[in-house]
C-alpha positions in Angstrom: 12.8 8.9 55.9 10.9 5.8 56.7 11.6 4.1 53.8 15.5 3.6 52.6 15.5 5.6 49.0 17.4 2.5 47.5 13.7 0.5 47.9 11.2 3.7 46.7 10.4 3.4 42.9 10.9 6.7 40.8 7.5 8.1 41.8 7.9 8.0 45.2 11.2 9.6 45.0 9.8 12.2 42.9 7.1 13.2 45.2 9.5 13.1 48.0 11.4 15.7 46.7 8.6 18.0 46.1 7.3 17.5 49.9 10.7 18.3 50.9 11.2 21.1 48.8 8.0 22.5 49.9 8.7 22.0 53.7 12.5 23.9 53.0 10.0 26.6 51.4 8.0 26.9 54.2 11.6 26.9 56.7 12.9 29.4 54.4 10.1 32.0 55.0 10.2 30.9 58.7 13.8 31.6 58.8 14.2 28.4 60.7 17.7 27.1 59.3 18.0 24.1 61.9 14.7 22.6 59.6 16.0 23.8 56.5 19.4 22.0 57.1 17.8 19.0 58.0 15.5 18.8 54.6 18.4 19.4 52.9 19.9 16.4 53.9 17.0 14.6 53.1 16.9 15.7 49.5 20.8 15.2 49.2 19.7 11.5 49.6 17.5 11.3 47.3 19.5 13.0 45.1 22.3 11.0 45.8 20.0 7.9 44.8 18.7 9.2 42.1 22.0 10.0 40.3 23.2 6.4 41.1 19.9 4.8 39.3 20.4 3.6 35.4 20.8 7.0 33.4 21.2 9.3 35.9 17.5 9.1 36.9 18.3 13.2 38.3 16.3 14.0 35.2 12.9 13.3 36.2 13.2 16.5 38.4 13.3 18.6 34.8 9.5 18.2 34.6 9.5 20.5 38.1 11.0 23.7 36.3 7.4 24.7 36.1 6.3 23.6 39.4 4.0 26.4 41.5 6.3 25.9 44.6 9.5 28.5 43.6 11.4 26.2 46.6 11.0 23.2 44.5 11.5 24.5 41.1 15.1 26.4 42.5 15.9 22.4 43.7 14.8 21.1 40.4 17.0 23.5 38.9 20.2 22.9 40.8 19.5 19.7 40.8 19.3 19.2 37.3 22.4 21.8 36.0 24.8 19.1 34.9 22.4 17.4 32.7 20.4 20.5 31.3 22.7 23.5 31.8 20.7 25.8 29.8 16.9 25.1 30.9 18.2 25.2 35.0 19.8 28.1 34.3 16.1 29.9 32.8 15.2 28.7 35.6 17.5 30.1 38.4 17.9 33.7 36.5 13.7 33.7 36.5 13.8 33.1 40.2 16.6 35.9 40.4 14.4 38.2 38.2 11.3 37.9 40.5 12.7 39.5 43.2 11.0 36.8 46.0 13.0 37.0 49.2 14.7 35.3 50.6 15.0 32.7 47.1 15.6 35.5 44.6 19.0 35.9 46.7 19.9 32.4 46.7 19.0 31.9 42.9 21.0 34.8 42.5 24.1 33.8 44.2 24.1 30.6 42.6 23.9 32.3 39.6 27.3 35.1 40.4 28.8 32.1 41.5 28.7 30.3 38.3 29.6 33.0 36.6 33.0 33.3 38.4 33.8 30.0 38.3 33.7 29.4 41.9 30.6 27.3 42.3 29.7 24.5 40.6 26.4 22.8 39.8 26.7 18.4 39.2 
């Protein structure tokens, strides 16, 4: 990133973690994992920064459940489990439901792994 996340206002951050979700979309659907792994780290800053702000600022993301990108709305949605269990879940189960390869598999993983206690979303 060119700018350090501690300096970019809410908006910015915001919009950063669509672009990235929508570029791990597009890796995704490439199958290009080196791309994918790389844009994750980028969004685990943000994330990092955003959970760090006054309130746990992660809850801006909450407003992306709906978002038309299913990359982004699964990040939103992982993203935001600790502080809105319920709604991520909707979420994650609707992106199991739909069948979409390859995120209907991951959102369904996430999802068998909650259930047996052996994942954990904060």
């Amino acid at each position: 990133m060119i700018k350090q996340v501690k300096k970019m206002p809410l908006e910015e951050l915001l919009s950063s973690f669509v672009e990235i979700g929508i570029a791990q979309g597009e890796a995704a659907e490439e199958f290009r994992t080196g791309a994918f792994n790389r844009l994750f780290d980028r969004e685990s800053r943000i994330l990092d920064e955003l959970k760090h702000r006054d309130n746990d600022q992660r809850r801006i993301l909450i407003a992306l459940y709906d978002h038309p990108n299913i990359q982004v709305r699964l990040n939103a949605a992982k993203s935001t489990y600790a502080l809105n269990a319920a709604g991520a879940r909707a979420v994650i189960q609707a992106i199991a439901d739909s069948k979409i390869s390859p995120w209907a598999g991951s959102a369904g993983m996430t999802l068998w792994a909650l259930d047996e206690g052996i994942g954990k979303l904060d």
